[in-house]
Kinemage of the C-alpha trace (Angstrom):
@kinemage 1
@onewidth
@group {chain A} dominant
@subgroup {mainchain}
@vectorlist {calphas} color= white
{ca unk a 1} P -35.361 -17.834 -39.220
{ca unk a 2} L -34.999 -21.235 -37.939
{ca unk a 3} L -34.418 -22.175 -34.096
{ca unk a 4} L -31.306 -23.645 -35.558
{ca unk a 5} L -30.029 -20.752 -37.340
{ca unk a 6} L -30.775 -18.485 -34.846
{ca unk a 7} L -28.613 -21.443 -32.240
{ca unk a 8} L -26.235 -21.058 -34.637
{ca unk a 9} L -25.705 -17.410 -35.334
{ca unk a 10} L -25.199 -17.234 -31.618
{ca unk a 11} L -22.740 -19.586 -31.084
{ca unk a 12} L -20.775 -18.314 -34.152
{ca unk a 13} L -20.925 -14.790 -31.909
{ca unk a 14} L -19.940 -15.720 -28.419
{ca unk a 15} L -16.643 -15.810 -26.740
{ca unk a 16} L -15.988 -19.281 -24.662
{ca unk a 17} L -15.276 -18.527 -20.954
{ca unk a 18} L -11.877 -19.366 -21.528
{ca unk a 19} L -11.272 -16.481 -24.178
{ca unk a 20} L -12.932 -14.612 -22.201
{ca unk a 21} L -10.790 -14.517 -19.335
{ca unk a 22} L -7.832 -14.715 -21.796
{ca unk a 23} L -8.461 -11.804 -23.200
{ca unk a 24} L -9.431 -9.682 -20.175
{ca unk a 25} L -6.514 -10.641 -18.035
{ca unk a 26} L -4.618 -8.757 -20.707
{ca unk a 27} L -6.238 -5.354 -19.523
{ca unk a 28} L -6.835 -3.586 -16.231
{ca unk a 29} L -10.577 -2.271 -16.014
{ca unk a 30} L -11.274 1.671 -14.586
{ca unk a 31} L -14.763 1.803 -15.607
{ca unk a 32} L -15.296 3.600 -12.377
{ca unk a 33} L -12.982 6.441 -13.400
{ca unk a 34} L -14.501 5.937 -17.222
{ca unk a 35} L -11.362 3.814 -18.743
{ca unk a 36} L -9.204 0.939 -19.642
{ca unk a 37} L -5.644 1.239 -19.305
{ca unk a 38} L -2.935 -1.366 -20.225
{ca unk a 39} L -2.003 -4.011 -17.542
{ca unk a 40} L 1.495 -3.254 -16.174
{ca unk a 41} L 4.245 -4.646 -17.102
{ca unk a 42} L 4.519 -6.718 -13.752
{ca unk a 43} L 1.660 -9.107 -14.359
{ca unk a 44} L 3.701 -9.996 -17.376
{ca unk a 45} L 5.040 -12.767 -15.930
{ca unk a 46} L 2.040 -14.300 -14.131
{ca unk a 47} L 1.660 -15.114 -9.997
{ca unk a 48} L 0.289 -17.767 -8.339
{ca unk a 49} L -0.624 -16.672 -4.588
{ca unk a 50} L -1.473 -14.174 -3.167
{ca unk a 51} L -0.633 -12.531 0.012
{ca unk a 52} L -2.672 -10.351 2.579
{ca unk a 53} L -0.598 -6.923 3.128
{ca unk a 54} L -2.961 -5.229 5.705
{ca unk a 55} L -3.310 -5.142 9.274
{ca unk a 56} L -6.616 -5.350 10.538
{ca unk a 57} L -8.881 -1.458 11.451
{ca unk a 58} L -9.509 -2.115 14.906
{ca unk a 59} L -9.773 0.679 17.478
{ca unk a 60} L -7.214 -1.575 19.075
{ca unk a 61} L -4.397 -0.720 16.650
{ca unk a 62} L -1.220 1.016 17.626
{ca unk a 63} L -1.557 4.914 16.255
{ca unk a 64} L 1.198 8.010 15.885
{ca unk a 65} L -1.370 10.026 18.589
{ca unk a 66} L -2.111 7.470 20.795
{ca unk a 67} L -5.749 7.145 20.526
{ca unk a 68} L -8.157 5.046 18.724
{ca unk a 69} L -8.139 5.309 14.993
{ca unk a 70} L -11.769 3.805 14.121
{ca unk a 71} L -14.837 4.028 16.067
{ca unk a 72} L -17.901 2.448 15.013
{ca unk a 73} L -21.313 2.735 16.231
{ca unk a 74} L -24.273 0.224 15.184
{ca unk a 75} L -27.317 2.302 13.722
{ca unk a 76} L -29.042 -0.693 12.462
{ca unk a 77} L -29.804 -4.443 13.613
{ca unk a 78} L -30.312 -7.264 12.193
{ca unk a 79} L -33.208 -8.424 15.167
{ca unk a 80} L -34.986 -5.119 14.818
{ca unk a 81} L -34.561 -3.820 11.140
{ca unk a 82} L -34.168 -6.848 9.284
{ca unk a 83} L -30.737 -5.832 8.662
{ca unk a 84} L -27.036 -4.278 9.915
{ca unk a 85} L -25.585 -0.921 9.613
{ca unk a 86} L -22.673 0.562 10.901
{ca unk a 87} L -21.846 4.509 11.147
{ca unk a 88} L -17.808 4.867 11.020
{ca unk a 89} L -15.315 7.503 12.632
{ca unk a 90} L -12.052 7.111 10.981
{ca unk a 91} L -8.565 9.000 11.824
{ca unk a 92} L -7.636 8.617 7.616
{ca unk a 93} L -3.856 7.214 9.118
{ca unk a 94} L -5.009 4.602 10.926
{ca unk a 95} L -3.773 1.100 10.468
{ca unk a 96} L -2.324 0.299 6.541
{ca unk a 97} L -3.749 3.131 5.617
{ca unk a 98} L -1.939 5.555 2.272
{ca unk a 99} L -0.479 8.972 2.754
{ca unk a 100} L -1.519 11.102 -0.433
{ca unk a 101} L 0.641 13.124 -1.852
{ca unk a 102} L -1.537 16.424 0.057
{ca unk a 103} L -0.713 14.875 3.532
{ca unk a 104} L 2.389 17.236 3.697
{ca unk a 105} L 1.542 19.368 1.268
{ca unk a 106} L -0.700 22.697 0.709
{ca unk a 107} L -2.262 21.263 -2.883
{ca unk a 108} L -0.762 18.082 -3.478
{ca unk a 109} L -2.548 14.842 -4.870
{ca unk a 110} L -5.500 13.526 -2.857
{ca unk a 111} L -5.722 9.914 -2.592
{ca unk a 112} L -8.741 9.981 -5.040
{ca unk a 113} L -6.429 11.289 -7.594
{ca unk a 114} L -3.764 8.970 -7.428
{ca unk a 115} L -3.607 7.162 -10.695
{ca unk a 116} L -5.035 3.955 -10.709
{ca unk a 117} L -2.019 2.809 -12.819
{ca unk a 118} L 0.194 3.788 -9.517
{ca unk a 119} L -1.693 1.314 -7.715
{ca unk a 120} L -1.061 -2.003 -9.014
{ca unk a 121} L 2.954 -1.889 -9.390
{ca unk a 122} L 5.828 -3.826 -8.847
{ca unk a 123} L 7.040 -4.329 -5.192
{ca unk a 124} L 10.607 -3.969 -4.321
{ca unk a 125} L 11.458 -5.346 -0.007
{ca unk a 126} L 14.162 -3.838 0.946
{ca unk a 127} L 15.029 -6.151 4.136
{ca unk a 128} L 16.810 -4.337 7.094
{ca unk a 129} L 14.817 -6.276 10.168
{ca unk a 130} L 18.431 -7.789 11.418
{ca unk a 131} L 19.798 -4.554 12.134
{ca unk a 132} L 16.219 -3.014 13.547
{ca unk a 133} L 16.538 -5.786 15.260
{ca unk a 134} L 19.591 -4.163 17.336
{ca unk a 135} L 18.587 -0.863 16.784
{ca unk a 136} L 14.306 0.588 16.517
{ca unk a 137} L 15.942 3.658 15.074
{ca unk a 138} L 17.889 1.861 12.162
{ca unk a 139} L 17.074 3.423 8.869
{ca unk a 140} L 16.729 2.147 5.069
{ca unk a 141} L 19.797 3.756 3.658
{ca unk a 142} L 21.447 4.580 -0.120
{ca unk a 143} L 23.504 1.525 0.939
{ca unk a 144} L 20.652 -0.712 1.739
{ca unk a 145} L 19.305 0.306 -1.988
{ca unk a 146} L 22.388 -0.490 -3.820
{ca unk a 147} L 22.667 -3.813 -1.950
{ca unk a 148} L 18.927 -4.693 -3.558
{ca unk a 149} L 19.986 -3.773 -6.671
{ca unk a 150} L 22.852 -5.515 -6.925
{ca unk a 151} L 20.959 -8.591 -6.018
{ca unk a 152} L 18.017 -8.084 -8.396
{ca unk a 153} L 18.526 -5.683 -11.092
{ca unk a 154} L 17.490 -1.980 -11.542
{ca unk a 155} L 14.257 -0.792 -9.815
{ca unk a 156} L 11.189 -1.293 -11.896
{ca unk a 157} L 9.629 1.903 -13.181
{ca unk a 158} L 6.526 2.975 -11.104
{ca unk a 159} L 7.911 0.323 -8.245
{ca unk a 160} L 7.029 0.298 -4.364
{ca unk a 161} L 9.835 0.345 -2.517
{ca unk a 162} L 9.090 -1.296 1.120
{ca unk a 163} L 11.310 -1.371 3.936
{ca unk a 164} L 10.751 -4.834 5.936
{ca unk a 165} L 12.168 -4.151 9.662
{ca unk a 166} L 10.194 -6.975 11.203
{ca unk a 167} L 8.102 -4.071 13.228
{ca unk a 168} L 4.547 -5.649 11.959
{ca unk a 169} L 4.857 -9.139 14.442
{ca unk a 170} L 4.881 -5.792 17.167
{ca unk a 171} L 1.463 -4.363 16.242
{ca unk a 172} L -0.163 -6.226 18.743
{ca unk a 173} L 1.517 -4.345 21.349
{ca unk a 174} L 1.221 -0.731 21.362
{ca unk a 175} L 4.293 0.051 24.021
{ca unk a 176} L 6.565 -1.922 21.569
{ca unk a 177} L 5.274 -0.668 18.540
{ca unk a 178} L 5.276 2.989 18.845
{ca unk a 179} L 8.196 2.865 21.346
{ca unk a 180} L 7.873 5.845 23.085
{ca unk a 181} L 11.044 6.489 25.722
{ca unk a 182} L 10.575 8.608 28.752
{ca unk a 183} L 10.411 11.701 26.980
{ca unk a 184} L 7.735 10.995 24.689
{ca unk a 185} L 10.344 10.158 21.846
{ca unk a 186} L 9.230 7.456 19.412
{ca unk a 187} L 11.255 4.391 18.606
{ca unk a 188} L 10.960 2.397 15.181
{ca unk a 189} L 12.333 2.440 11.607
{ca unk a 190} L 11.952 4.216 8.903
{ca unk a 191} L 13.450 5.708 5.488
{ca unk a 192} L 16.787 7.937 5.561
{ca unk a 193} L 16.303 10.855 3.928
{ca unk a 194} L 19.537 10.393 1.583
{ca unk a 195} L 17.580 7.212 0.558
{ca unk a 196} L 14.544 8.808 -0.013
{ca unk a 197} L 16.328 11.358 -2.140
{ca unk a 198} L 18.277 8.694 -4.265
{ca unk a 199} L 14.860 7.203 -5.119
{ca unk a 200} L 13.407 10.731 -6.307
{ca unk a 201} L 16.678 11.287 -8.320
{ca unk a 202} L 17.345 7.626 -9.406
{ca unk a 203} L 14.210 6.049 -9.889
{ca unk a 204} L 10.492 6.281 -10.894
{ca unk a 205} L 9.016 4.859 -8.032
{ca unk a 206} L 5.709 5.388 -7.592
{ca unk a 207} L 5.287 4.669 -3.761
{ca unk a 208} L 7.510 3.674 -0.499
{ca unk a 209} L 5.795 1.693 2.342
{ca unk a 210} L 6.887 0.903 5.541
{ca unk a 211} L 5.522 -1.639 8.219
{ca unk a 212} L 5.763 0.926 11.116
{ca unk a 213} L 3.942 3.966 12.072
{ca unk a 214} L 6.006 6.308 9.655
{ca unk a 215} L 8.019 6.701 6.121
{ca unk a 216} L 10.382 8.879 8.735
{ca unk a 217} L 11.990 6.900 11.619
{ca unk a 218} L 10.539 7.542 15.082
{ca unk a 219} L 12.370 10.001 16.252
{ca unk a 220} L 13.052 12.168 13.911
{ca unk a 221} L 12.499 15.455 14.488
{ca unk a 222} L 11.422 17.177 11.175
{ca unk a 223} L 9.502 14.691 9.235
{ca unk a 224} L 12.251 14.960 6.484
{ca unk a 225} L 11.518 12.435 4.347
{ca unk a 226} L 7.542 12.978 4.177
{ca unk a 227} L 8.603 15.979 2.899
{ca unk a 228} L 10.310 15.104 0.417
{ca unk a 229} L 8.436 12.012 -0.980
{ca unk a 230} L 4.995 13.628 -0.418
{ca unk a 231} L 5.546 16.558 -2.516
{ca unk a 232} L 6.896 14.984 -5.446
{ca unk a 233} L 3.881 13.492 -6.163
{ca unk a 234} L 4.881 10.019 -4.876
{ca unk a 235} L 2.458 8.312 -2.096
{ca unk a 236} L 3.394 6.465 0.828
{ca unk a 237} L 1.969 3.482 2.628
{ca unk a 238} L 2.162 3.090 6.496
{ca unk a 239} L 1.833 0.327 8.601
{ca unk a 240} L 1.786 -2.824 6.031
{ca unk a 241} L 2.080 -6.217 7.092
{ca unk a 242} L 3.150 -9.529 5.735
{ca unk a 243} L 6.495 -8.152 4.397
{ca unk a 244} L 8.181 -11.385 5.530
{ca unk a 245} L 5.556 -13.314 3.172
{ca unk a 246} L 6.498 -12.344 -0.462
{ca unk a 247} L 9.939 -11.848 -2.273
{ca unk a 248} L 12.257 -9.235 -2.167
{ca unk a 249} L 11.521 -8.918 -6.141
{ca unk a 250} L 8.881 -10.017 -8.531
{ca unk a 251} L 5.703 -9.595 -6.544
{ca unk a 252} L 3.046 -7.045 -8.079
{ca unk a 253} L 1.634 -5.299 -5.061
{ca unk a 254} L -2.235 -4.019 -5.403
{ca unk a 255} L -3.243 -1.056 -3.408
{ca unk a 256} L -6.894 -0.640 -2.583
{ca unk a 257} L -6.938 2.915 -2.197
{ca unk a 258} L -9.961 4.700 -0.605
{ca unk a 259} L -11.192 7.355 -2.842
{ca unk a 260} L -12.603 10.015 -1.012
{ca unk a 261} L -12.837 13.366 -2.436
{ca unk a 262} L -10.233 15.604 -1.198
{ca unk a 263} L -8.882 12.870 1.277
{ca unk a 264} L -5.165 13.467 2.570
{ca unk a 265} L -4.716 9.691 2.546
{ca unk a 266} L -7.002 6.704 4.246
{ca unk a 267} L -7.093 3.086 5.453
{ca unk a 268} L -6.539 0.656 2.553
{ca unk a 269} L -6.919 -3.051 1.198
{ca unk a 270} L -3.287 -4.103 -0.130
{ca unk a 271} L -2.363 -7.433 -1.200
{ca unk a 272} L 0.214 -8.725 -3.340
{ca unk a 273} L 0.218 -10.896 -6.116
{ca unk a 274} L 3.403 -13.569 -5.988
């Protein structure tokens, strides 16, 4: 065959970049889990930013216990081996980090069984940091949801509903952030268990996400709603940032997920798409 058939032939046979891309926006790739699913319906309608969600893994971060969530020691250097290694120690709810579904439960979900199709979902900010503002223990609340919806429509099926109380501009300062009073009681918002259980009844939601230290406010004394959401085979995020950056509708909200075998939850990547 000629060289110019054979240029031809190819041609005739290859996608242009810009089909490419086209076409593969259309679909979300698992090859890692051995699959393609369909995009969801959120990128739909297209973004054009995006927006950092995470707070930095720093031993310095605030943490529920009080001590250092990451520790990292150098095994490798660049001056003597040519190159740099680092061995980790990780508390798995340490900074935005996910709690699986088996955090508060005896054989729930671990995080590397959370559907990938869970993690790239519509993102719902439910805004309450004016009245956290006057009170740390103020809670998201049915009222709070029905307020959002009124404003924007039903929730989106497999959402993430995230409370916004303004706590992330604390995380730089552990005292304010966890809040602890003189009898070791924690201070800072969180979700109301009647909220929490109008989501399970009313809604598909796939996740709830909070930007303090805990789905349940700080002092509550029984973990309520982590045991509720948990359970149910819903996941929570702790600890996200840059609520105060995207809208309180129409952002699609991408959860890097660790995926550790057996893991009860773990620091994540999470940015959203607006």
């Amino acid at each position: 065959m000629c060289d110019a058939c054979v240029m031809n032939a190819v041609k005739d046979r290859m996608l242009s970049r810009r089909d490419f891309f086209r076409k593969t926006a259309a679909v979300s790739a698992a090859a890692a889990v051995g699959g393609v699913i369909s995009a969801p319906a959120a990128m739909a309608d297209g973004h054009g930013a995006v927006v950092d969600m995470s707070h930095k893994l720093s031993p310095d971060f605030p943490t529920f216990f009080g001590v250092p969530g990451i520790s990292m020691e150098q095994s490798f250097n660049f001056a003597e081996h040519g190159f740099n290694l680092m061995n980790l120690t990780i508390n798995e709810h340490t900074a935005t980090h996910i709690d699986a579904p088996l955090h508060f439960s005896a054989d729930g979900t671990s995080v590397d069984e959370i559907p990938v199709s869970d993690l790239v979902i519509p993102l719902c900010v439910i805004h309450i940091h004016e009245k956290a503002a006057n009170d740390p223990d103020a809670q998201v609340t049915p009222d709070d949801l029905k307020a959002w919806i009124a404003a924007h429509g039903d929730i989106p099926d497999k959402a993430c509903i995230a409370m916004h109380s303004g706590w992330a501009a604390k995380s730089g300062d552990a005292a304010a952030y966890v809040g602890n009073d003189a009898n070791d009681v924690k201070h800072f918002p969180g979700f109301h268990i009647e909220a929490t259980q109008m989501l399970l009844e009313e809604t598909t939601a796939a996740a709830m996400a909070v930007d303090t230290l805990s789905l349940d406010h700080g002092p509550s004394p029984d973990f309520a709603t982590h045991y509720a959401w948990l359970p149910a085979g819903r996941y929570g995020i702790e600890n996200l940032a840059g609520l105060d950056q995207v809208p309180a509708a129409g952002a699609t909200l991408v959860v890097g997920a660790p995926n550790h075998v057996g893991g009860t939850g773990g620091p994540a990547r999470i940015f959203a798409m607006v």
